[in-house]
Gaussian input, Z-matrix of N, CA and C with variables (Angstrom, degrees):
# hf/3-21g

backbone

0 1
 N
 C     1     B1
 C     2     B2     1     A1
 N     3     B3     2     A2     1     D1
 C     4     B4     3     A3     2     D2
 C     5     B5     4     A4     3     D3
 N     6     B6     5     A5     4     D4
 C     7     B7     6     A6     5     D5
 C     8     B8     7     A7     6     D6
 N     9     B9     8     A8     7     D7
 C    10    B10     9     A9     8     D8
 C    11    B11    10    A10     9     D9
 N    12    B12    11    A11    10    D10
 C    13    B13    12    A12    11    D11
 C    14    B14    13    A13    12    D12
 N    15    B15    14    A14    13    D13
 C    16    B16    15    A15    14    D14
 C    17    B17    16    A16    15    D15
 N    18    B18    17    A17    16    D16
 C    19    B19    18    A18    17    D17
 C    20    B20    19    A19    18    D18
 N    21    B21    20    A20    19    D19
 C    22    B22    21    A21    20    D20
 C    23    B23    22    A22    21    D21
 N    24    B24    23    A23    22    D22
 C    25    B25    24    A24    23    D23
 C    26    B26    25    A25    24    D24
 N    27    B27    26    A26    25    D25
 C    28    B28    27    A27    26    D26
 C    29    B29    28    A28    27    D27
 N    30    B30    29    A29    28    D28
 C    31    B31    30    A30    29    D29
 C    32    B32    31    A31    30    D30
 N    33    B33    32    A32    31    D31
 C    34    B34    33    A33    32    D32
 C    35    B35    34    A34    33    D33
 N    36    B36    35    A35    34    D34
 C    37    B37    36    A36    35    D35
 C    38    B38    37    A37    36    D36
 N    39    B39    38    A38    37    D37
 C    40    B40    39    A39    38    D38
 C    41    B41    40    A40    39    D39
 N    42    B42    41    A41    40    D40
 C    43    B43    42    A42    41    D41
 C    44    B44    43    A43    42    D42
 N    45    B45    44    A44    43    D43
 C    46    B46    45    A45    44    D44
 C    47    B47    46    A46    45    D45
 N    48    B48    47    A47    46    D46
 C    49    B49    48    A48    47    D47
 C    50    B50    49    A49    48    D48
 N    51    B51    50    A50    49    D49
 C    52    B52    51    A51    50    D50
 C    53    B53    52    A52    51    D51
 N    54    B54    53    A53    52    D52
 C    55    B55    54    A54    53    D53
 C    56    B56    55    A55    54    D54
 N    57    B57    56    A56    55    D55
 C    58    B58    57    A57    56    D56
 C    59    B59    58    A58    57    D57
 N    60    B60    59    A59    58    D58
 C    61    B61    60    A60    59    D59
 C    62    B62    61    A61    60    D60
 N    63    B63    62    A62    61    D61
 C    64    B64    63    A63    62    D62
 C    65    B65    64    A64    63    D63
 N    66    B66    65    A65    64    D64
 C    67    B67    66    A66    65    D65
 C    68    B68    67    A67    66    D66
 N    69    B69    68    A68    67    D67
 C    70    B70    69    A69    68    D68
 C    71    B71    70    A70    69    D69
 N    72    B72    71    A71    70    D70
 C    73    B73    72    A72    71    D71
 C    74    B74    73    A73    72    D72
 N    75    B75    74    A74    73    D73
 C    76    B76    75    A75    74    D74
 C    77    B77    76    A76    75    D75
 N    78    B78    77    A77    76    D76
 C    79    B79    78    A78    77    D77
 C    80    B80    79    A79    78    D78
 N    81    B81    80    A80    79    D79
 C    82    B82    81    A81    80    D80
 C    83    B83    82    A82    81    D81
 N    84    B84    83    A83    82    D82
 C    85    B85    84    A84    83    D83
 C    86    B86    85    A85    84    D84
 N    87    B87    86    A86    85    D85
 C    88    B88    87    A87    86    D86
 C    89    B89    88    A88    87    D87
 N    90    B90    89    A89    88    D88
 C    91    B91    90    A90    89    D89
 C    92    B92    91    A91    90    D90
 N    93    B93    92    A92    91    D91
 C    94    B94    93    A93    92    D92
 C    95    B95    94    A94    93    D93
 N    96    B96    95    A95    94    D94
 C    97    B97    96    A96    95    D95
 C    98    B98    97    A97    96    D96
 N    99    B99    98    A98    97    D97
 C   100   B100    99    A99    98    D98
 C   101   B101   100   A100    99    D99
 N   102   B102   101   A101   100   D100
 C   103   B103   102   A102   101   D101
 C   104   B104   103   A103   102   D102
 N   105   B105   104   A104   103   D103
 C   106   B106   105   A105   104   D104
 C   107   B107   106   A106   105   D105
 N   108   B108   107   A107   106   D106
 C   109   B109   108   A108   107   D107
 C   110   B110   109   A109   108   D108
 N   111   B111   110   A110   109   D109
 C   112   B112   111   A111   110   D110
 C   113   B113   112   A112   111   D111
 N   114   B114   113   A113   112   D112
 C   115   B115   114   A114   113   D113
 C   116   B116   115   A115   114   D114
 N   117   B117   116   A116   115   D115
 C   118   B118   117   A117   116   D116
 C   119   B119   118   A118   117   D117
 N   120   B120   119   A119   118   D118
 C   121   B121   120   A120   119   D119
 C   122   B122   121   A121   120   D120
 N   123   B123   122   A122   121   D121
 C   124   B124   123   A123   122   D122
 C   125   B125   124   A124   123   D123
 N   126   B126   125   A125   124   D124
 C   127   B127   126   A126   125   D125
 C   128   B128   127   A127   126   D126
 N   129   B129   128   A128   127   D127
 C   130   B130   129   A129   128   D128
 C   131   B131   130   A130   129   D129
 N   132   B132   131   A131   130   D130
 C   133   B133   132   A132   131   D131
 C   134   B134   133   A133   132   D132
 N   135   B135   134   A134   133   D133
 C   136   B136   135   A135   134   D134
 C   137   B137   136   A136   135   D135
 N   138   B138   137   A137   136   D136
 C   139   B139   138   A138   137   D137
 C   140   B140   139   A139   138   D138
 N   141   B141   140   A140   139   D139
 C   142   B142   141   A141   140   D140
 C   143   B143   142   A142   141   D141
 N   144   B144   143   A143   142   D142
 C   145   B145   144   A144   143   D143
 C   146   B146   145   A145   144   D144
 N   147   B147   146   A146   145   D145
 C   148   B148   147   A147   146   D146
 C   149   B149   148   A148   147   D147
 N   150   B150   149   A149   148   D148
 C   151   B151   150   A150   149   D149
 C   152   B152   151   A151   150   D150
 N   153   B153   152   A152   151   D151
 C   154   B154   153   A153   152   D152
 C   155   B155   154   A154   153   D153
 N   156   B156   155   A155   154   D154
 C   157   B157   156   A156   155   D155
 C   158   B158   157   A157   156   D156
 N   159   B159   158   A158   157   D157
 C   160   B160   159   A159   158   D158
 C   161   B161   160   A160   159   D159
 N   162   B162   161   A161   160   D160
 C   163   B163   162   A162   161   D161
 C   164   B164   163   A163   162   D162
 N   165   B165   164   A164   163   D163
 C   166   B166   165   A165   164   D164
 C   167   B167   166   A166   165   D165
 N   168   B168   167   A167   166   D166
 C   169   B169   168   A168   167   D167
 C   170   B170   169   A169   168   D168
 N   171   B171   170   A170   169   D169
 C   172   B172   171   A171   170   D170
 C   173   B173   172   A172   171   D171
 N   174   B174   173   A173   172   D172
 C   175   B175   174   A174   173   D173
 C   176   B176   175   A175   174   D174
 N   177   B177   176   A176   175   D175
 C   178   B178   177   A177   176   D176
 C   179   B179   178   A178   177   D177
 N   180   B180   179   A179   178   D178
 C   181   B181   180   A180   179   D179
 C   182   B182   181   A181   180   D180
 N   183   B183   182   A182   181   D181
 C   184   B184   183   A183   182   D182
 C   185   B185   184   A184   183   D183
 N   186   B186   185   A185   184   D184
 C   187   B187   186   A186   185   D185
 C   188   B188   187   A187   186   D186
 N   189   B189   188   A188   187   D187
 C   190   B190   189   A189   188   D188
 C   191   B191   190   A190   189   D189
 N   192   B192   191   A191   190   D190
 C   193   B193   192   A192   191   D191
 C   194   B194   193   A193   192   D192
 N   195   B195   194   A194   193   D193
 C   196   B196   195   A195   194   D194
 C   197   B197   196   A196   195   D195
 N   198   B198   197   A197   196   D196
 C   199   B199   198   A198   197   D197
 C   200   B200   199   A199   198   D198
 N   201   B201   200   A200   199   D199
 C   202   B202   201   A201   200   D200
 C   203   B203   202   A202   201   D201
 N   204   B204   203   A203   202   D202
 C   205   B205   204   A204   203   D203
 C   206   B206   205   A205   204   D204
 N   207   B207   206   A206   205   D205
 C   208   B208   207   A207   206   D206
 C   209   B209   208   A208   207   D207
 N   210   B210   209   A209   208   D208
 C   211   B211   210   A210   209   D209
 C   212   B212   211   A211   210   D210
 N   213   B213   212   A212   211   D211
 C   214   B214   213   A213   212   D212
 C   215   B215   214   A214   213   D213
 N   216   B216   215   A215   214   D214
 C   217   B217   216   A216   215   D215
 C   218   B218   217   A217   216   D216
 N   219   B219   218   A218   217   D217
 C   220   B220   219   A219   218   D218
 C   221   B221   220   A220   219   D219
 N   222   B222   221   A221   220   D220
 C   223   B223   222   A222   221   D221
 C   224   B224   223   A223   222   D222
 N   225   B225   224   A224   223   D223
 C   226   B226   225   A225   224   D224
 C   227   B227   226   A226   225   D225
 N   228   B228   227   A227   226   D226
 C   229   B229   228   A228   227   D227
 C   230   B230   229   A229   228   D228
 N   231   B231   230   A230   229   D229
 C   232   B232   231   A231   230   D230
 C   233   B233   232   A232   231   D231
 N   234   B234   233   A233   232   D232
 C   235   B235   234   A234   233   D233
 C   236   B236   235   A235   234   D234
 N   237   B237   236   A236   235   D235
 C   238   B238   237   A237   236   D236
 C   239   B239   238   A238   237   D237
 N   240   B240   239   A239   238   D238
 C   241   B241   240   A240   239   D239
 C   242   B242   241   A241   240   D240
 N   243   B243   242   A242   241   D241
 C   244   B244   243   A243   242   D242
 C   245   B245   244   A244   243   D243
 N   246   B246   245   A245   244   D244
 C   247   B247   246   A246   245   D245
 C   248   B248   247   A247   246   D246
 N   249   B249   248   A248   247   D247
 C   250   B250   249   A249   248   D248
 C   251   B251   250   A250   249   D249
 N   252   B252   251   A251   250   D250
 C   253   B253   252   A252   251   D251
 C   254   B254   253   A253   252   D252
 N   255   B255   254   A254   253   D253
 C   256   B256   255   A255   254   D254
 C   257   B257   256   A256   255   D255
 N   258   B258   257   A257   256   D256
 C   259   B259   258   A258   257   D257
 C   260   B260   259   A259   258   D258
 N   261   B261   260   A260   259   D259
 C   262   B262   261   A261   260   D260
 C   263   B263   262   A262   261   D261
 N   264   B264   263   A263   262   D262
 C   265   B265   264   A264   263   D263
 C   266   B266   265   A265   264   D264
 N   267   B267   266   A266   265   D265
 C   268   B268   267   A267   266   D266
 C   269   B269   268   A268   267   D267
 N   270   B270   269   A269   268   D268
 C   271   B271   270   A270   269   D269
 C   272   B272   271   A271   270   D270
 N   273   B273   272   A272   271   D271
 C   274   B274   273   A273   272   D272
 C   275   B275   274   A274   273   D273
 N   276   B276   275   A275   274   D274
 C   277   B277   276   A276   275   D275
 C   278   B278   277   A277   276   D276
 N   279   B279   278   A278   277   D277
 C   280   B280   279   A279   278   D278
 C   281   B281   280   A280   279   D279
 N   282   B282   281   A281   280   D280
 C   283   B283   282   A282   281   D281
 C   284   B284   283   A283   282   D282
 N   285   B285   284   A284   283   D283
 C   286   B286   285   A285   284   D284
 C   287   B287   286   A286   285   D285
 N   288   B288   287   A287   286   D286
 C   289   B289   288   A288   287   D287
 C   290   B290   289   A289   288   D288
 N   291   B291   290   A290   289   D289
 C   292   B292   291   A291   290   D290
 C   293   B293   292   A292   291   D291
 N   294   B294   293   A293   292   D292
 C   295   B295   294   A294   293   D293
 C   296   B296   295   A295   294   D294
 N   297   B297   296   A296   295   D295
 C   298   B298   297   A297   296   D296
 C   299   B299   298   A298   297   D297
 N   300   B300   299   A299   298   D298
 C   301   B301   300   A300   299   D299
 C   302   B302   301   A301   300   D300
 N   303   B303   302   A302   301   D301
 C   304   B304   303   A303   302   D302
 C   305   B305   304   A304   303   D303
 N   306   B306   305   A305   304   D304
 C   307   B307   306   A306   305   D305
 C   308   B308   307   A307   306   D306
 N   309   B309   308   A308   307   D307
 C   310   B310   309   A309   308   D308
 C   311   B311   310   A310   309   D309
 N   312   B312   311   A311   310   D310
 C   313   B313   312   A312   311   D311
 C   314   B314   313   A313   312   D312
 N   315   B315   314   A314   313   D313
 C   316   B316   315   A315   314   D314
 C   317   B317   316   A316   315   D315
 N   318   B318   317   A317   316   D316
 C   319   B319   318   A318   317   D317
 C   320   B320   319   A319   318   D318
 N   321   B321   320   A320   319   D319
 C   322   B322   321   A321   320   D320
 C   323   B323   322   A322   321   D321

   B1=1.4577
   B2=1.5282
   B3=1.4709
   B4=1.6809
   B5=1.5107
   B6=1.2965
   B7=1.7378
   B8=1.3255
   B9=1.1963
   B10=1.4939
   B11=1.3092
   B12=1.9190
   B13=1.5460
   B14=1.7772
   B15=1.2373
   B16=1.3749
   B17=1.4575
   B18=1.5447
   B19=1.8224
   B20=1.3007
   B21=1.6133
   B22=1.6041
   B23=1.5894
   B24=1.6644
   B25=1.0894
   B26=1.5947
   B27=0.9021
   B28=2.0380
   B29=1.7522
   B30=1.1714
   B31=1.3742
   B32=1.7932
   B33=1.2826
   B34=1.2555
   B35=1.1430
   B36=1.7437
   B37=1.2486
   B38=1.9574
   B39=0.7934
   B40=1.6201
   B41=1.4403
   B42=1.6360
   B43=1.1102
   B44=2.1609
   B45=1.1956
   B46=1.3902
   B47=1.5750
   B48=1.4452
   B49=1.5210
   B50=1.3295
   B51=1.5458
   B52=0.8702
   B53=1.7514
   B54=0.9106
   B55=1.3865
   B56=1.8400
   B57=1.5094
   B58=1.7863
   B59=2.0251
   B60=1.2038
   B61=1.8126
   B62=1.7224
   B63=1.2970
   B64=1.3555
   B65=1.8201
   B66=1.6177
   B67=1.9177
   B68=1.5026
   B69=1.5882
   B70=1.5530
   B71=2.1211
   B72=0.9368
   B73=1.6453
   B74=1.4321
   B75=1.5124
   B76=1.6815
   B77=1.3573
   B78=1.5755
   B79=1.8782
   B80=1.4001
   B81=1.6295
   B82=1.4660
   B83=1.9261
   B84=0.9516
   B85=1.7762
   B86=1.1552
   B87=1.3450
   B88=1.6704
   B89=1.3090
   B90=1.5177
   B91=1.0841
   B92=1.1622
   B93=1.2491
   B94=2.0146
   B95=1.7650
   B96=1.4453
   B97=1.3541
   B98=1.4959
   B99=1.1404
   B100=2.2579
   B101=1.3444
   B102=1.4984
   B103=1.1418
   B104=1.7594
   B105=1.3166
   B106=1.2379
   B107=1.9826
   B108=1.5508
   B109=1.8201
   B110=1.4542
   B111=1.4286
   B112=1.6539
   B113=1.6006
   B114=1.4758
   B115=1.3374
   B116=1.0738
   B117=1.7076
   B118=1.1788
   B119=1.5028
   B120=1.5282
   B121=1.2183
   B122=1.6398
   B123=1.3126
   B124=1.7841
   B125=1.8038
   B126=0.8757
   B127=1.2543
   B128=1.3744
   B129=1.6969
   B130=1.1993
   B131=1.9732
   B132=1.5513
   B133=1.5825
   B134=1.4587
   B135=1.2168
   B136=1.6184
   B137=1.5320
   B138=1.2906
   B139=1.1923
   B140=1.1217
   B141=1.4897
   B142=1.5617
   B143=1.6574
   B144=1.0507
   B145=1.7261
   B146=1.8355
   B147=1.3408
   B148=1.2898
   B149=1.7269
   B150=1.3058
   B151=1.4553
   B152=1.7401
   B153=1.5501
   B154=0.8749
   B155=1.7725
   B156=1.1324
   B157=1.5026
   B158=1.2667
   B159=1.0754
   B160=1.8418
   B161=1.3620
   B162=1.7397
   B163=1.9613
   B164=1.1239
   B165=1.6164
   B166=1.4295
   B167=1.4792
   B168=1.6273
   B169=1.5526
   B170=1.2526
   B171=1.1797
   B172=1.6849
   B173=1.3415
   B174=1.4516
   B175=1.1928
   B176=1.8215
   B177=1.3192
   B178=1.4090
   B179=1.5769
   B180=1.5150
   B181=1.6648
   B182=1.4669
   B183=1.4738
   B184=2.0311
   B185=1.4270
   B186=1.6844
   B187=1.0868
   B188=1.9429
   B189=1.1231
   B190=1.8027
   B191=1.5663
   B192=1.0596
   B193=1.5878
   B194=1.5595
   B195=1.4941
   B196=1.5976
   B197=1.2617
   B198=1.5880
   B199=1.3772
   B200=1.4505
   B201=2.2472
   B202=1.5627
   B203=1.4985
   B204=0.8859
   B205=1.2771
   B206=1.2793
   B207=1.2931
   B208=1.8060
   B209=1.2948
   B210=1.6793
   B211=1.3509
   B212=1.3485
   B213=1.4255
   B214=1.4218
   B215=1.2040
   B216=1.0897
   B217=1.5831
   B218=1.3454
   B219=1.2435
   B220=1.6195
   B221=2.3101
   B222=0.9372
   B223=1.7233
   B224=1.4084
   B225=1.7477
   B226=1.6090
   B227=1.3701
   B228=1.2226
   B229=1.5725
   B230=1.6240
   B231=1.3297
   B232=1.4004
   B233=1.7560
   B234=1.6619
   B235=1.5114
   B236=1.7879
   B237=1.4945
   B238=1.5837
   B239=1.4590
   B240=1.6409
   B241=1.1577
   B242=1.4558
   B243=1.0993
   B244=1.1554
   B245=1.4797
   B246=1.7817
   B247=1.2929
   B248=2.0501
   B249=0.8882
   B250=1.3675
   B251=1.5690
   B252=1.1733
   B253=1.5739
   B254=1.6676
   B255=1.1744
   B256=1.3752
   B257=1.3698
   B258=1.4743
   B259=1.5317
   B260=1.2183
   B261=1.2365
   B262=1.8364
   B263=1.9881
   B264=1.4816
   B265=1.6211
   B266=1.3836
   B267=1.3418
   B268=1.6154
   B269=1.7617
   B270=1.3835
   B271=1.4460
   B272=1.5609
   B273=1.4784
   B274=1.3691
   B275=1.4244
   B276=1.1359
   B277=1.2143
   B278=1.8229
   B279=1.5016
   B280=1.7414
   B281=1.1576
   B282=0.9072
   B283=1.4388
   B284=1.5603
   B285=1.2972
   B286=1.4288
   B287=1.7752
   B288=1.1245
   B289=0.9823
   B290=1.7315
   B291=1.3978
   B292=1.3364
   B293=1.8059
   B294=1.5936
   B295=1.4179
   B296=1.6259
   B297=2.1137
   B298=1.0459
   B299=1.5502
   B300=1.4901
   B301=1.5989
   B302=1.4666
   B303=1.9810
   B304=1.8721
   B305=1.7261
   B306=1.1101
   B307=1.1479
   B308=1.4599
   B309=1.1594
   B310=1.8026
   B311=1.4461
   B312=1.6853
   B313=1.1826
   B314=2.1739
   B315=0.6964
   B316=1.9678
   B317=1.8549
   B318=1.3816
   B319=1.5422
   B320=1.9121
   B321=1.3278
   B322=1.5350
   B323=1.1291
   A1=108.10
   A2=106.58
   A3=102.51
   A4=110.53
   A5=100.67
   A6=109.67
   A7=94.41
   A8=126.86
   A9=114.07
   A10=128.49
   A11=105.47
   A12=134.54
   A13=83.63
   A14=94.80
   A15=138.13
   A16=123.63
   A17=85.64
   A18=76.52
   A19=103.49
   A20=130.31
   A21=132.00
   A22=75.34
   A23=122.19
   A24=123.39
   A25=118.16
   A26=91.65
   A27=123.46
   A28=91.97
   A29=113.66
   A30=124.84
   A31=98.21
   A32=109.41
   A33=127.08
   A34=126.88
   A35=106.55
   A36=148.04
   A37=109.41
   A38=99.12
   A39=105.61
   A40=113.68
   A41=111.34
   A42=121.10
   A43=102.88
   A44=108.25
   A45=123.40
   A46=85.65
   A47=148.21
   A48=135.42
   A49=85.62
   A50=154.86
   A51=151.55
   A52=115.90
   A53=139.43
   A54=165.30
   A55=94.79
   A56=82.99
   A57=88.93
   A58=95.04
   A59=98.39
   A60=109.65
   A61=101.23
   A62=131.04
   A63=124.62
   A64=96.03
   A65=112.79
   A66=94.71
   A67=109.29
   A68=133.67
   A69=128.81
   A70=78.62
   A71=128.36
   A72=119.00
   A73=118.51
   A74=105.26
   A75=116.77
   A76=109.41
   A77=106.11
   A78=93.91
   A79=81.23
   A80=121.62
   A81=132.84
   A82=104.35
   A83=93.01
   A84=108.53
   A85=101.01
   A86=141.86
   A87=116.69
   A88=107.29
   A89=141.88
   A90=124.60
   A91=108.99
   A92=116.31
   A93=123.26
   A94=90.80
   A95=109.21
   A96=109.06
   A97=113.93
   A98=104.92
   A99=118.41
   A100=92.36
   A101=149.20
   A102=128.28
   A103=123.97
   A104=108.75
   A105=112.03
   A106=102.51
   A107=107.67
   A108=109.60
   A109=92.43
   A110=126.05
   A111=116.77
   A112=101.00
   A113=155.65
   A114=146.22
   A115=107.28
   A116=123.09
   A117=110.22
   A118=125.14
   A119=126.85
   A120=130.49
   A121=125.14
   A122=120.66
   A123=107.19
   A124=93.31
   A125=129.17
   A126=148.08
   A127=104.01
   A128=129.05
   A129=145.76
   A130=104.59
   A131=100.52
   A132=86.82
   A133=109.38
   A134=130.83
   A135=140.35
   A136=99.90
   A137=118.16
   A138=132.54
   A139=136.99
   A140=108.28
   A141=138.96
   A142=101.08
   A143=99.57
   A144=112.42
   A145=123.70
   A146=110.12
   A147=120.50
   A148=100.85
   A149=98.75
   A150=108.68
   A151=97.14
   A152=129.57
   A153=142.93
   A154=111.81
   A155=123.09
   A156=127.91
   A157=81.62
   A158=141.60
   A159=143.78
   A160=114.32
   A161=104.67
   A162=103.35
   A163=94.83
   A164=140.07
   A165=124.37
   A166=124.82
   A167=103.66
   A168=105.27
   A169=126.11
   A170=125.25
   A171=131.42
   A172=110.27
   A173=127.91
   A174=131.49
   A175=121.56
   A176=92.52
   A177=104.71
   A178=106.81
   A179=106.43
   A180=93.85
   A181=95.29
   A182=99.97
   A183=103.17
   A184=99.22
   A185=106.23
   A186=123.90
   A187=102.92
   A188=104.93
   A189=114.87
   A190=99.84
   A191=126.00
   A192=133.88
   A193=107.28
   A194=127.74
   A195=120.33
   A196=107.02
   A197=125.67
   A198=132.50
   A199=120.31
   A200=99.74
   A201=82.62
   A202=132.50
   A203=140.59
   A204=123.66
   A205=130.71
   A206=113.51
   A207=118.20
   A208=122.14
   A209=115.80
   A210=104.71
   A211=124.50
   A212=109.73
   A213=121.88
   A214=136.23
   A215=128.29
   A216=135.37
   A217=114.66
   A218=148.55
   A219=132.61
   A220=70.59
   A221=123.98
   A222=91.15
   A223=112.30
   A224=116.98
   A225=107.08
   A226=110.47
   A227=135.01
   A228=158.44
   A229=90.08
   A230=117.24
   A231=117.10
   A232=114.32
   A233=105.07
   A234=98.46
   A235=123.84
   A236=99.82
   A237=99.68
   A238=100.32
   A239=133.03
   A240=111.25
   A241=105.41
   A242=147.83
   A243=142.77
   A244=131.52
   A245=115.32
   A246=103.87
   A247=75.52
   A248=128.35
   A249=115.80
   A250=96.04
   A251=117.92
   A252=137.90
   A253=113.65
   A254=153.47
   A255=137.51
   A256=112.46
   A257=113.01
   A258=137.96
   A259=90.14
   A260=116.59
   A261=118.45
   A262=110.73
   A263=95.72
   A264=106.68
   A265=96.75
   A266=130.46
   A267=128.14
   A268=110.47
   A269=107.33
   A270=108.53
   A271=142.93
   A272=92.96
   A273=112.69
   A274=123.56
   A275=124.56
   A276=121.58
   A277=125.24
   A278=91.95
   A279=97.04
   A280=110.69
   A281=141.47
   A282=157.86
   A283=134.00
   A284=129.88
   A285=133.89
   A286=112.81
   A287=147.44
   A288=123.57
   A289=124.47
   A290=98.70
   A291=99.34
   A292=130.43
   A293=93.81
   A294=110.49
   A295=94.39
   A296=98.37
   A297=101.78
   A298=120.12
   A299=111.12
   A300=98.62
   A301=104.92
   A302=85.23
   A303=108.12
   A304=79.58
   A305=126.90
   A306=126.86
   A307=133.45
   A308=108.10
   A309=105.21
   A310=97.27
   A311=114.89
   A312=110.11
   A313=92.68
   A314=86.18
   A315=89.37
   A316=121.23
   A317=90.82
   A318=88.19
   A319=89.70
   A320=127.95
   A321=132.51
   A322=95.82
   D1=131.69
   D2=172.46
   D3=-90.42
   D4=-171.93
   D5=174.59
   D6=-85.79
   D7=-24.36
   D8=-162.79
   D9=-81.53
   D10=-20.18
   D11=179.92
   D12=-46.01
   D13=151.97
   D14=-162.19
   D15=-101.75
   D16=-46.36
   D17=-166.43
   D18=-86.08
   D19=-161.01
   D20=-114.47
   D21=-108.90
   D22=-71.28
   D23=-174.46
   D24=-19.41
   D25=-73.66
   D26=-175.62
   D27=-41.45
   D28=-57.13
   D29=-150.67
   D30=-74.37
   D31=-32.56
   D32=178.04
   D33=-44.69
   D34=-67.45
   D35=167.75
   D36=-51.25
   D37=-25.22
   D38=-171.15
   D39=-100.47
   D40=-33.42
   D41=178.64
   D42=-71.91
   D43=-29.66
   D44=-165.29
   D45=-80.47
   D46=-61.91
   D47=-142.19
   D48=-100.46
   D49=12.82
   D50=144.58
   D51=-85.84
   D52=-3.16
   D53=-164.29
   D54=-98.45
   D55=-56.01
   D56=-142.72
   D57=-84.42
   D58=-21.46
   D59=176.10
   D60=-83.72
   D61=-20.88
   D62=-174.02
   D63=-64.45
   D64=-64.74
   D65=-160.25
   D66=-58.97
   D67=-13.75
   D68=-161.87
   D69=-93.42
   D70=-50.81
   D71=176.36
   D72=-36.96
   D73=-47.28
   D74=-168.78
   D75=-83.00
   D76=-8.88
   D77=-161.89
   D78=-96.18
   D79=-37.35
   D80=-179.63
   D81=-34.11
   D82=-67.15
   D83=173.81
   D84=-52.67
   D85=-61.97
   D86=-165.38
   D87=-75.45
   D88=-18.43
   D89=172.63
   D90=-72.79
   D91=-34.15
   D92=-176.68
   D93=-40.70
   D94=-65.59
   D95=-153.10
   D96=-80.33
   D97=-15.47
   D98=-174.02
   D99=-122.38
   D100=85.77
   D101=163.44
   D102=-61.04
   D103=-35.83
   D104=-167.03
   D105=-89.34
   D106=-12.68
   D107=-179.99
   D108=53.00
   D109=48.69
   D110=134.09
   D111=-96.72
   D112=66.47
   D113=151.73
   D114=88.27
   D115=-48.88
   D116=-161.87
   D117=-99.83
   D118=124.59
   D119=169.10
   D120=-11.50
   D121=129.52
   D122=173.33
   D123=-51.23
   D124=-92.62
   D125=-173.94
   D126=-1.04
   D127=-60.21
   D128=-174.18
   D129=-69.30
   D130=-41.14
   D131=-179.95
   D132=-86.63
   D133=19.70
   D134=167.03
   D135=-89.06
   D136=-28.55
   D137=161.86
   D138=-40.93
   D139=-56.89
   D140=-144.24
   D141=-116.79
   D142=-3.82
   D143=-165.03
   D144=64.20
   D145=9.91
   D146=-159.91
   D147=-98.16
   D148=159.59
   D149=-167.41
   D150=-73.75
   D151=148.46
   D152=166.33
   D153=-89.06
   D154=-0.39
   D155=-168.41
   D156=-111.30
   D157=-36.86
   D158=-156.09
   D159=-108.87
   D160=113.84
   D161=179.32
   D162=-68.75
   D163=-41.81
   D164=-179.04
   D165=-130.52
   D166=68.20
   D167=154.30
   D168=14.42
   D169=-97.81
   D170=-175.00
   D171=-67.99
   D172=-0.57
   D173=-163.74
   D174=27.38
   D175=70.73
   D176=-168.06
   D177=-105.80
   D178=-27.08
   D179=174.39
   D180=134.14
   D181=-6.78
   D182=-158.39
   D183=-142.05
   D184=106.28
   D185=-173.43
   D186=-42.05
   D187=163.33
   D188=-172.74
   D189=-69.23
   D190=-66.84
   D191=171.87
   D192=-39.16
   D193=-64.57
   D194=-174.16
   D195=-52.23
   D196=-39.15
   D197=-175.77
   D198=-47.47
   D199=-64.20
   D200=154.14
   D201=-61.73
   D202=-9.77
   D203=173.39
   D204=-88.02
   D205=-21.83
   D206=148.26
   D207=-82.25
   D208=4.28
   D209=170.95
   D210=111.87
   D211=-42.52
   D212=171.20
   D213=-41.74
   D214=178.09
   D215=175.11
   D216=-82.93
   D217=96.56
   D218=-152.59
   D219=-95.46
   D220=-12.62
   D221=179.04
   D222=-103.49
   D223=4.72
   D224=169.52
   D225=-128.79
   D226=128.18
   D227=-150.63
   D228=-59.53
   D229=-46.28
   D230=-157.77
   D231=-135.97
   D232=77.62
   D233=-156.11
   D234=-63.30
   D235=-15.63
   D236=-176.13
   D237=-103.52
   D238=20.91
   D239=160.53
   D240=73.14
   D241=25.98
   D242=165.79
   D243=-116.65
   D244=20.01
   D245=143.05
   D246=106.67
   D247=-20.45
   D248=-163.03
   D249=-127.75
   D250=133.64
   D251=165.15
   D252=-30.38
   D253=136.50
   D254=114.64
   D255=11.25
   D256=-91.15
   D257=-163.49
   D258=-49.47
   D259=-60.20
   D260=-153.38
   D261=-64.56
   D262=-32.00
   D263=179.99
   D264=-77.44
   D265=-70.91
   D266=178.15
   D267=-27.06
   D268=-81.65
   D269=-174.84
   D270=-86.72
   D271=-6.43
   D272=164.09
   D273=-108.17
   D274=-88.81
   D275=173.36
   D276=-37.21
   D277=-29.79
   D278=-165.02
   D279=57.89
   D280=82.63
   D281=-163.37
   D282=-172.05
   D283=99.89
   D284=-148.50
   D285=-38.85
   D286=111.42
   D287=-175.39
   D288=-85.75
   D289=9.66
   D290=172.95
   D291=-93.45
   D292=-8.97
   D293=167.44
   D294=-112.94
   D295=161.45
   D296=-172.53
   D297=-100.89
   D298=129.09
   D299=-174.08
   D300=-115.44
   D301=169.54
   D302=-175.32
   D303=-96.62
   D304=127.89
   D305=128.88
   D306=-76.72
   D307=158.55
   D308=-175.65
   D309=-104.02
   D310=131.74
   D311=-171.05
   D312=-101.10
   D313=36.48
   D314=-173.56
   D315=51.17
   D316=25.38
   D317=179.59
   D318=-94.65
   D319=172.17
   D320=171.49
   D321=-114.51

């Protein structure tokens, strides 16, 4: 059978194994372009100086891609110098990590 056959069956059948090969093509492509699936483009972490094999570079807790987008340093763990992680200010503390904070460690 070609691709070119005509009638409904044929046409059917072709339209269906082309269906089912499109999501393994597209996922093919985003890994092409994100190898590591932290957000950021190969292209962009050639950029950024950050590893393209690595969702988190500095291993701070904050994938390389979220980093740029809050701003941070995806190559230093702790961009404002204040003793506390990226990751740890983002999802723990809640606490800006681009200014520097006192946390209270619960001692008085």
């Amino acid at each position: 059978m070609s691709i070119f056959d005509t009638t409904t069956a044929k046409v059917a059948l072709v339209a269906a194994a082309l269906a089912l090969a499109a999501p393994s093509a597209a996922a093919a492509a985003r890994s092409a372009t994100d190898l590591d699936g932290d957000g950021l483009a190969n292209a962009a972490e050639a950029t950024y100086g950050t590893n393209p094999n690595k969702a988190d570079t500095d291993r701070d807790g904050l994938a390389d891609g979220r980093e740029v987008k809050l701003r941070t340093n995806p190559l230093k763990r702790d961009t404002d110098g204040d003793g506390y992680s990226d990751g740890y200010e983002v999802k723990v503390s809640k606490t800006d990590p681009l200014k520097k904070n006192k946390l209270r460690t619960g001692a008085s």
